[in-house]
C-alpha positions in Angstrom: 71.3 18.4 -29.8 71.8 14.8 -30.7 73.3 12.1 -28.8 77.0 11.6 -28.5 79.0 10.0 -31.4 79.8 7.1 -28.9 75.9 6.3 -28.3 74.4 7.1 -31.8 74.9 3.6 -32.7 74.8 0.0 -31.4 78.8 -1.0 -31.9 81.8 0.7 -30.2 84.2 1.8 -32.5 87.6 3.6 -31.6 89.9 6.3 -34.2 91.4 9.3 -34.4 89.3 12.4 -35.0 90.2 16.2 -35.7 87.7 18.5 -33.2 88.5 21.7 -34.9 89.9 23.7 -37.3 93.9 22.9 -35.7 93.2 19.8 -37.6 95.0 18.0 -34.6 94.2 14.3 -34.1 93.6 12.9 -30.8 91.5 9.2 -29.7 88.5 9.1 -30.3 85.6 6.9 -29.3 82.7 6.5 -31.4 79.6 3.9 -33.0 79.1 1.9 -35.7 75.4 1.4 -37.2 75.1 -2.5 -36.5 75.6 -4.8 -39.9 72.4 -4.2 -42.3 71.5 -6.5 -44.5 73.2 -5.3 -47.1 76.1 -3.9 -45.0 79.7 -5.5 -44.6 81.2 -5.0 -41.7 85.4 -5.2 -41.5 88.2 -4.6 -38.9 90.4 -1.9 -40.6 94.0 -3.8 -41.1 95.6 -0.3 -42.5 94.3 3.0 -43.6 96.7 5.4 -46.3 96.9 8.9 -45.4 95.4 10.9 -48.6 96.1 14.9 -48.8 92.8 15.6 -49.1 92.4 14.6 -45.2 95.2 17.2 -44.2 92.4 20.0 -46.3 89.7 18.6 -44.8 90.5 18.3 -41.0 91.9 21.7 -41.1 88.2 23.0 -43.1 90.4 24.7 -46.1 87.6 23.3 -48.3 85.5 25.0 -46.0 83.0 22.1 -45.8 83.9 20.0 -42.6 81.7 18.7 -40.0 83.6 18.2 -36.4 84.2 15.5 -35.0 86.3 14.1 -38.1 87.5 10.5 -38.3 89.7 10.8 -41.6 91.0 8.0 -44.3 89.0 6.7 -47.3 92.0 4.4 -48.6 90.5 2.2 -45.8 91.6 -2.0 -46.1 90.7 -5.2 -43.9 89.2 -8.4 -43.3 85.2 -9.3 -43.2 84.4 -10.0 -40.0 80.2 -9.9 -40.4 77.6 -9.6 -44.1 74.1 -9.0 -43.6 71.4 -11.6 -44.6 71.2 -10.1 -48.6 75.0 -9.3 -49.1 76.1 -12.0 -52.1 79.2 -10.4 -53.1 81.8 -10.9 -49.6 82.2 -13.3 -46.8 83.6 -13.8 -43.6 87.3 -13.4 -44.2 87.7 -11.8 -47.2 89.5 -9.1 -48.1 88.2 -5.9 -48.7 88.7 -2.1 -49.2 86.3 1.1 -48.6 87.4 4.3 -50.7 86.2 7.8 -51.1 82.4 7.0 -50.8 80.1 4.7 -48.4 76.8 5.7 -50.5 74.8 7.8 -53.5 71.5 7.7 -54.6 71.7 5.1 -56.9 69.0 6.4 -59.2 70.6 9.2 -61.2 71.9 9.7 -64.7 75.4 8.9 -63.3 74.7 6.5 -61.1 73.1 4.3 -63.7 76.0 4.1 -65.6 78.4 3.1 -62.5 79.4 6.4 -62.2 78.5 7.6 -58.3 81.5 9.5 -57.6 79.6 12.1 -60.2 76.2 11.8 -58.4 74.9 15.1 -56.6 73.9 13.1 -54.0 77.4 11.1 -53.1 78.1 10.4 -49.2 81.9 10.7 -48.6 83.3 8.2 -46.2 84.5 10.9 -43.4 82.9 14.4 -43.0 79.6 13.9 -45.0 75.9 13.5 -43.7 74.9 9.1 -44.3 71.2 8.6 -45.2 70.1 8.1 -41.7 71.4 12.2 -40.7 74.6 11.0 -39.0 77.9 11.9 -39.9 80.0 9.4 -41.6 83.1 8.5 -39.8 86.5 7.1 -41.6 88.8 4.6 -41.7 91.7 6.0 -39.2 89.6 3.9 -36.9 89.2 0.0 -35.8 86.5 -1.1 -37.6 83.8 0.1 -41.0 80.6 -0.6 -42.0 79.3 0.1 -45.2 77.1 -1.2 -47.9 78.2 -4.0 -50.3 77.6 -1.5 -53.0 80.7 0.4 -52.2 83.3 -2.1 -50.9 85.8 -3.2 -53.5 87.2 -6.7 -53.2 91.0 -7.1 -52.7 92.6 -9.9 -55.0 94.5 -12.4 -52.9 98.4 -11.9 -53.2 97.6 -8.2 -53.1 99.6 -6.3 -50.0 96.9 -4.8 -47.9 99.2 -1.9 -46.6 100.6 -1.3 -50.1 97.2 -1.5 -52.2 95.4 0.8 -49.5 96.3 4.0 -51.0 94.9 2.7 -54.8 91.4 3.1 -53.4 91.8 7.1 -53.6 95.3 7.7 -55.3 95.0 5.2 -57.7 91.3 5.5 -59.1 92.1 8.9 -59.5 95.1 8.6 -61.9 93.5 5.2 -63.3 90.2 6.9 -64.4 91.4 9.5 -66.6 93.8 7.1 -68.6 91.2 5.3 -69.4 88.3 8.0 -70.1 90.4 10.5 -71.9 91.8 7.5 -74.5 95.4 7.8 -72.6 95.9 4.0 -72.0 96.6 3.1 -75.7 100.2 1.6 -76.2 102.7 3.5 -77.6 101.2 7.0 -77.1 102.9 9.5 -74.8 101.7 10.8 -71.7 103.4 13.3 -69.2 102.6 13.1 -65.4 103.2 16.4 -63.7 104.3 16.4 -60.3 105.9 13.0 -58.5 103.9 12.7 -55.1 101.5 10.2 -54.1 99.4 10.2 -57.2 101.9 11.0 -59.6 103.9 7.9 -58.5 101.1 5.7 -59.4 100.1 7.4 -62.6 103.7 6.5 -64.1 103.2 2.9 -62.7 99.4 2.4 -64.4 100.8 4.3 -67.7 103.5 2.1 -68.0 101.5 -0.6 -67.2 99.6 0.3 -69.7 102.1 0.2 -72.7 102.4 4.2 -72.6 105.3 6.2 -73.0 105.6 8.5 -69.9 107.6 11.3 -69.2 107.6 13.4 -65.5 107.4 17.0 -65.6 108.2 18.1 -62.3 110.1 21.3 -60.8 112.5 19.4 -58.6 115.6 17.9 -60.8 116.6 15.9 -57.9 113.5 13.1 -58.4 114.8 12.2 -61.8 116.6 9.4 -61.1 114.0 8.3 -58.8 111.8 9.0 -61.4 113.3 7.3 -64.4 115.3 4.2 -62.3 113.2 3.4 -59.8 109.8 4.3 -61.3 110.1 3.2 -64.7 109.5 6.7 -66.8 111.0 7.4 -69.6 111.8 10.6 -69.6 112.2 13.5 -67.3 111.4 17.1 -68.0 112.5 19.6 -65.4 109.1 22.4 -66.2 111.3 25.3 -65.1 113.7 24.7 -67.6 112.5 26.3 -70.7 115.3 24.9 -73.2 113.6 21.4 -71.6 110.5 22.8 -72.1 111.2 24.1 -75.5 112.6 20.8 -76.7 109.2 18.5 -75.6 106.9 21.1 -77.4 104.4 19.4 -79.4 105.4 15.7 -78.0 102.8 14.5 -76.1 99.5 13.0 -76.4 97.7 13.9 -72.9 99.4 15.4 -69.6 97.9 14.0 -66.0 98.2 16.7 -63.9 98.8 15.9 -60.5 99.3 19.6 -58.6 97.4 20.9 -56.0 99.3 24.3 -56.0 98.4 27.1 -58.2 101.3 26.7 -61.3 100.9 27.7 -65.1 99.5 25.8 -67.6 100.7 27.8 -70.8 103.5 25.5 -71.0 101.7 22.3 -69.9 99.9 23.0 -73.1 102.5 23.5 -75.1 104.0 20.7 -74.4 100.7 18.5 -76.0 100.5 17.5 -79.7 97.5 19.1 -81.4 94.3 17.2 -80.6 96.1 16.6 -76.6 94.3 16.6 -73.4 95.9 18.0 -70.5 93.8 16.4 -67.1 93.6 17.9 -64.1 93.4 16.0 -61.1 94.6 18.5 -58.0 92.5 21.3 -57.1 93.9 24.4 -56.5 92.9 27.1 -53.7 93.0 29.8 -56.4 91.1 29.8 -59.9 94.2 28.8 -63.0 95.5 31.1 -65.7 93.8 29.5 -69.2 94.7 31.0 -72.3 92.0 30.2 -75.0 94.3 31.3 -77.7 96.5 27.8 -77.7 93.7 25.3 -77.2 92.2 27.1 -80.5 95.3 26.7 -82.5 95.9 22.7 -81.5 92.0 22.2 -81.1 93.3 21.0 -77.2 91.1 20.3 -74.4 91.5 20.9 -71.0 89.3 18.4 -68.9 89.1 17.1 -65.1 88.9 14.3 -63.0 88.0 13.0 -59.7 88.1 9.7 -58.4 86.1 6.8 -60.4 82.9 4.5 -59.8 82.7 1.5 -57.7 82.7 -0.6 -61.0 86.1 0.9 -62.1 87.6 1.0 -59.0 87.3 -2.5 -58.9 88.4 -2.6 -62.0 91.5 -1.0 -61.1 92.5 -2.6 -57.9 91.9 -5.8 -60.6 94.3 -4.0 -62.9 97.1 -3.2 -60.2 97.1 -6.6 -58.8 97.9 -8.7 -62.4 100.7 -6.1 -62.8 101.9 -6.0 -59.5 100.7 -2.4 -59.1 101.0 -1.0 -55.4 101.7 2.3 -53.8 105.3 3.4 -52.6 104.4 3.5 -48.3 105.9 4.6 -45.4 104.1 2.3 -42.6 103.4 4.5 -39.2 102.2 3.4 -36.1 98.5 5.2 -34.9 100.1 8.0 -32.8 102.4 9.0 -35.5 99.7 10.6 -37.2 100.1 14.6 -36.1 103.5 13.6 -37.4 102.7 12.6 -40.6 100.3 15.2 -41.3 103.1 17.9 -40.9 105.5 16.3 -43.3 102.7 15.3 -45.4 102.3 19.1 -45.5 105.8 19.6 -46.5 105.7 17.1 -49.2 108.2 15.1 -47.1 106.6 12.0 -47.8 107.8 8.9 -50.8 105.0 8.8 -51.2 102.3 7.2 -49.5 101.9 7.5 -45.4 99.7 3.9 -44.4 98.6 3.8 -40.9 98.9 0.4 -39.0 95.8 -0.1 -37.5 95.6 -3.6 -36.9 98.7 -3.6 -34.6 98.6 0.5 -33.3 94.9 1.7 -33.1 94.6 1.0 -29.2 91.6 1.9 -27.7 92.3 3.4 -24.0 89.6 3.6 -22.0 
């Protein structure tokens, strides 16, 4: 047995953990490894609430290790570098995503690619090169190597840019890698939740003509007004449907729920890439017969290096680039997790930490 998660370390640390499969959250006090010198240490201003923490904390993945301190859209303000850190100081702003650590010597990560290494260490739920379990950022403070902190440009919202450090990487990275970012091509998003919201905002951004597929009419106007797309297709319309065939250059996928992708690829012009960035419980339907006739590919997606993400959070800030939020205090979070469950969410949940995470004793 090894030692409690309050004594494994040398600095007290306070969040909100999961301790089974419920996935109910509940305070939490844990440790910190002290400040290495390479490590940055930061107290956690905000944390976003991603969906992937409402699979994990409830084990759907099948992969969680309990205690769980969720959030890897994790922001704050340097309070302590170690002696070889060159890249932060004291004060600065900064943001932890989806990973604290990789092995750094791998095809992938040579070429700034360590969300792909086999070896990656996920910021919650994962094992950290000295055996313990890495905790998140629905906590008060986060250590982790310079390596994988990003830097967040000044004028940048903390609470609104929190949630581009998952959500936005991951809509970001394929735009770029699939040849989707040129101007005046034309790129659908499917589904309008939290990273479909910011795929229309980086594609636009971008110069890209972008149209939302999405089985809801009601989010057009939200959509087209508020979000800037072009267009709006409702997907179980097929006279809609019928009339986009052939239209567009690459789709961004954005649904975690088992749906078709017949028409999806319909709707591409030969050539197209359709992207998938949610990840289904159950395997897709994928006729081969289409992607033969348009020579079509059907490619995924997850996240993006440290180098890009900085690169993106970069990207976001020139064009004024930040997630839609809905600020909640600490003990809101069983809350949010239900409604975040029920989609009920526009589109972003950020948790306050600075001003809510209150450690009782």
């Amino acid at each position: 047995m090894g030692q409690a998660p309050e004594q494994e370390h040398p600095k007290n640390a306070f969040g909100w953990a999961a301790r089974d499969t419920s996935g109910v959250l509940s305070p939490f006090h844990f440790s910190r490894r002290a400040t290495g010198e390479k490590d940055v240490t930061f107290k956690v201003t905000h944390c976003g609430i991603c969906h992937s923490d409402l699979h994990l904390i409830k084990n759907e993945w099948g992969n969680a290790i309990y205690p769980i301190v969720p959030g890897h859209e994790i922001v704050g303000v340097v309070t302590e570098v170690g002696s070889k850190v060159s890249k932060f100081k004291v004060g600065d702003k900064v943001g932890v995503g989806c990973m604290v650590g990789s092995c750094r010597s791998c095809d992938s990560c040579a070429i700034d690619l360590e969300n792909y290494c086999p070896k990656v260490i996920m910021t919650y739920a994962s094992k950290y090169h000295d055996g313990t379990i890495t905790y998140g950022g629905y906590s008060d403070t986060m250590v982790a190597d310079e390596h994988f902190v990003v830097r967040i440009p000044e004028g940048a919202p903390l609470d609104a840019t929190a949630p581009l450090l998952c959500a936005g990487i991951t809509v970001y990275s394929p735009l770029r890698f699939y040849g989707l970012d040129k101007p005046g091509m034309h790129v659908g998003v499917v589904g309008l939740g939290g990273l479909g919201h910011v795929a229309v905002k980086f594609a636009k951004a971008m110069g890209v003509k972008v149209t939302v597929i999405s089985t809801s009419p009601s989010k057009k106007s939200e959509a087209v007004e508020r979000l800037g797309a072009d267009s709006f297709l409702v997907s179980r319309d097929q006279d809609e449907m019928q009339a986009a065939m052939g239209t567009m250059d690459g789709i961004i996928d954005t649904v975690s729920a088992v749906h078709p992708l017949m028409p999806l690829i319909g709707l591409l012009k030969s050539q197209g890439k359709l992207v998938l960035l949610g990840a289904p419980e159950k395997p897709l339907e994928l006729p081969a017969f289409p992607l033969l006739t348009g020579r079509k590919i059907v490619g995924g997606s997850l996240i993006g290096g440290l180098k890009e993400t900085q690169e993106m959070i970069d990207f976001a800030a020139k064009h004024n680039i930040r997630a839609d939020i809905e600020v909640i205090p600490a003990d809101y979070v069983n809350t949010a997790m239900e409604r975040l469950a029920k989609a009920d969410v526009r589109y972003r949940f950020v948790i306050d930490v600075a001003n809510t995470m209150k450690s009782t004793p």
